[in-house]
MDTraj code that builds the backbone (N, CA, C; nanometers):
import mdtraj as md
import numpy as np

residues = "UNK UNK UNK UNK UNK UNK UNK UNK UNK UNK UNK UNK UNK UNK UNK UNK UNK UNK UNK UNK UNK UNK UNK UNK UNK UNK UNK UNK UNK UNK UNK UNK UNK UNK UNK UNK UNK UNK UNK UNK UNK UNK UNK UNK UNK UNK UNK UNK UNK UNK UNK UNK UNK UNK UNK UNK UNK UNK UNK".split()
xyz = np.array([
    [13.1034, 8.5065, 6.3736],
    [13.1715, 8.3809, 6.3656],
    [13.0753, 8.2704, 6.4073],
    [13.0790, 8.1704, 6.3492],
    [12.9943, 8.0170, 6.3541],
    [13.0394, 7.9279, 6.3295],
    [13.0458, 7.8328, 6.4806],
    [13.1270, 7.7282, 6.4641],
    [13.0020, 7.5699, 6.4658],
    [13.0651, 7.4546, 6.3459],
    [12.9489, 7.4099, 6.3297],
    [13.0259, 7.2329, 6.3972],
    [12.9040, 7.2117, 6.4467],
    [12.9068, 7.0472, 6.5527],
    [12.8194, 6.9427, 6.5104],
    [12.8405, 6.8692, 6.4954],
    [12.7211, 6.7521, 6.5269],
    [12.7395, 6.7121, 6.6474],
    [12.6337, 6.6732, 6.7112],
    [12.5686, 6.6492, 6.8494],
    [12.5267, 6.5265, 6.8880],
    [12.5911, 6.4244, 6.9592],
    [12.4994, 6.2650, 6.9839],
    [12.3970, 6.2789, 7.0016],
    [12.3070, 6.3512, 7.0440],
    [12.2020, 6.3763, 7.1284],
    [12.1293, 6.5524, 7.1485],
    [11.9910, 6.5640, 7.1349],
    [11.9791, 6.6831, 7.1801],
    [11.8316, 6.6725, 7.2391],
    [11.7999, 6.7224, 7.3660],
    [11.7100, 6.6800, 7.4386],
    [11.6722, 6.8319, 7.4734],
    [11.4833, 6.8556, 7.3912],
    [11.3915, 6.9155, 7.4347],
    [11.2480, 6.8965, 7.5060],
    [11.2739, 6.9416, 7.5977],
    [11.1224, 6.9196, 7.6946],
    [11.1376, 6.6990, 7.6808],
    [11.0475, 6.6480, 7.6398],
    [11.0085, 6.5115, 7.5894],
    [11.1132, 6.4892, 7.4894],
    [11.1250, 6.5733, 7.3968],
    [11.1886, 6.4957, 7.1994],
    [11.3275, 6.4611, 7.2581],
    [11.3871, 6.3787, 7.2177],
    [11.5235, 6.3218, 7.1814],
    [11.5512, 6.3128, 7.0609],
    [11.6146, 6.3831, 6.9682],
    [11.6964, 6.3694, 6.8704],
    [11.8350, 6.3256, 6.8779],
    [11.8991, 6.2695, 6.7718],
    [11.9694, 6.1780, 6.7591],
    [12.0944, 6.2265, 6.6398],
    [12.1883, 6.2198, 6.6836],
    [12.2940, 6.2892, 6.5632],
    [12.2157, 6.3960, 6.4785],
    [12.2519, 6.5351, 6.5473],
    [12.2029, 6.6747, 6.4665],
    [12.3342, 6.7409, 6.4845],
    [12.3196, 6.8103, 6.3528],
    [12.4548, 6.8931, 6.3284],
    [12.3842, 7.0488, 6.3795],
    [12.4745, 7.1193, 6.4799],
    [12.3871, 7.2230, 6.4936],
    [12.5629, 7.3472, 6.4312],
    [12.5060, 7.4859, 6.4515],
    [12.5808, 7.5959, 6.4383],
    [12.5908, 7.6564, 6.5689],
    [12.7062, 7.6970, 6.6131],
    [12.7112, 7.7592, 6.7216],
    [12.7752, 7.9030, 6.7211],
    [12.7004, 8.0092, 6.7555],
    [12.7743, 8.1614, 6.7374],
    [12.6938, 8.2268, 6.8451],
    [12.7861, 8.3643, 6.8386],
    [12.7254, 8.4635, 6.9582],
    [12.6184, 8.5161, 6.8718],
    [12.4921, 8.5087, 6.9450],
    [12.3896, 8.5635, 6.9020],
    [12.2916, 8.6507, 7.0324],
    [12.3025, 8.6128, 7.1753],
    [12.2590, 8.6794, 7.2503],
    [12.3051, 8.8464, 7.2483],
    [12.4336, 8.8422, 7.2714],
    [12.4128, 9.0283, 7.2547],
    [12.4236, 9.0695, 7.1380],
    [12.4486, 9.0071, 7.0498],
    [12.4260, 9.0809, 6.9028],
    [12.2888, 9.0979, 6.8625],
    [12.2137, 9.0097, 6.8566],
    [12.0535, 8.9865, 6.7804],
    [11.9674, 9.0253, 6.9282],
    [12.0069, 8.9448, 7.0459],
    [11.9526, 8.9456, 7.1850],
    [11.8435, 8.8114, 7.1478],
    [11.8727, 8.7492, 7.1047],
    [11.8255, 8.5943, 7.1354],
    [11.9273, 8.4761, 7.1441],
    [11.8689, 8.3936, 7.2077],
    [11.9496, 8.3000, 7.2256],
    [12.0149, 8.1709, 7.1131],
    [11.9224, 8.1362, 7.0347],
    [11.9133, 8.0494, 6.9171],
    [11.7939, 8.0475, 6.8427],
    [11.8274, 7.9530, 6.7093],
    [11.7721, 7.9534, 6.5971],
    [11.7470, 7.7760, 6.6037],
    [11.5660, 7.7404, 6.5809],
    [11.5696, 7.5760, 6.5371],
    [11.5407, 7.6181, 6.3807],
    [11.6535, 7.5346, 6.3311],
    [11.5869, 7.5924, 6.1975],
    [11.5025, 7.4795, 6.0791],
    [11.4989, 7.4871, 5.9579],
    [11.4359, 7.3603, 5.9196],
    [11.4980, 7.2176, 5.8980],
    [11.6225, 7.1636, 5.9417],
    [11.6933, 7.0750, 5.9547],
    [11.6144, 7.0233, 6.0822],
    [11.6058, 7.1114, 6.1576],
    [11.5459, 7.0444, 6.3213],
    [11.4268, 7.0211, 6.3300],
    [11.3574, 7.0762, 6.2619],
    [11.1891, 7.0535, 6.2080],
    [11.1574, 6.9458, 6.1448],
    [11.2730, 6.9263, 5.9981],
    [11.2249, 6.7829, 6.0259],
    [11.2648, 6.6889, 6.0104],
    [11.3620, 6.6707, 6.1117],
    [11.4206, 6.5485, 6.1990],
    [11.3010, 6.5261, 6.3059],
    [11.2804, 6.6573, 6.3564],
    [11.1517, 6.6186, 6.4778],
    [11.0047, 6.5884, 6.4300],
    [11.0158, 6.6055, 6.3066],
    [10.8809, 6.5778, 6.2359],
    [10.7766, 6.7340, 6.2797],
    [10.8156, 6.8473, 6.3230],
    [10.7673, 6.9512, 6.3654],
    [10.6713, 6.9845, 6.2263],
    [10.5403, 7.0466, 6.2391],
    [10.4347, 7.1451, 6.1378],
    [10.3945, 7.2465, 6.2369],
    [10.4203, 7.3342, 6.1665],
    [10.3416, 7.4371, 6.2456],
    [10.2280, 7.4534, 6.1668],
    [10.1140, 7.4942, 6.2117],
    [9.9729, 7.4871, 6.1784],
    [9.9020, 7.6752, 6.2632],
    [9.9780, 7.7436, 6.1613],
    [9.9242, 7.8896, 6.2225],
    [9.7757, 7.9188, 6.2523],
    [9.6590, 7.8217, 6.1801],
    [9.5622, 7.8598, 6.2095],
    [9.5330, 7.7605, 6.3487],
    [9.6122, 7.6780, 6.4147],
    [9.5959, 7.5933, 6.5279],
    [9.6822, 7.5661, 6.6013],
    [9.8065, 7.5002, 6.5850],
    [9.8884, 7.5389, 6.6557],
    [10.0216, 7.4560, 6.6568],
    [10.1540, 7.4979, 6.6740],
    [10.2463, 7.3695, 6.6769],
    [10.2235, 7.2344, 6.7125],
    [10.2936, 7.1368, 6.6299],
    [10.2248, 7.0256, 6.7082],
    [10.3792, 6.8999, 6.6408],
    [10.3598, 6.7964, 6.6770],
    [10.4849, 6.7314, 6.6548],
    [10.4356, 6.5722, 6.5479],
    [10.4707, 6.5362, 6.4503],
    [10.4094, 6.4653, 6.4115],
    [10.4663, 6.3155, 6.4284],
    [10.3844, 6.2136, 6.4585],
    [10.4644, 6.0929, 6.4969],
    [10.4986, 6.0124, 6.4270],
])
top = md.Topology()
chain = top.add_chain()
for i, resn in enumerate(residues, 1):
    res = top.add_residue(resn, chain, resSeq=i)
    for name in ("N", "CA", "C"):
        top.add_atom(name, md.element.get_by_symbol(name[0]), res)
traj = md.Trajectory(xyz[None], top)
C-alpha cells in the first residue's frame, strides 16, 4: 500500500525543496530500507550523479 502527499517543504542536510509530492509506504521491513529519492527529486534538486566522480548538486 502507497499513500501519496505533497509536502510544503522537504529539508536535506543544506537543500530545501519546495512543494514535492512524495509516496509514502512500508518499505523498511519489507525491502529493509527506508526510502526511495527518485527522479522527480533529482530534478527539482538539480541532482547529476557523475559515477566516474561523484554526486554533486547543480546550481
Amino acid at each position: 500500500m502507497c499513500y501519496e502527499q505533497t509536502v510544503t517543504e522537504l529539508e536535506i542536510d543544506s537543500l530545501l525543496l519546495d512543494s514535492l509530492q512524495i509516496q509514502l509506504g512500508m518499505t523498511k521491513e519489507t525491502y529493509g530500507f527506508n526510502g526511495i529519492l527518485g527522479v522527480d527529486f533529482m530534478i527539482k534538486s538539480g541532482l547529476i550523479i557523475d559515477f566516474k566522480q561523484r554526486m554533486t548538486f547543480k546550481n
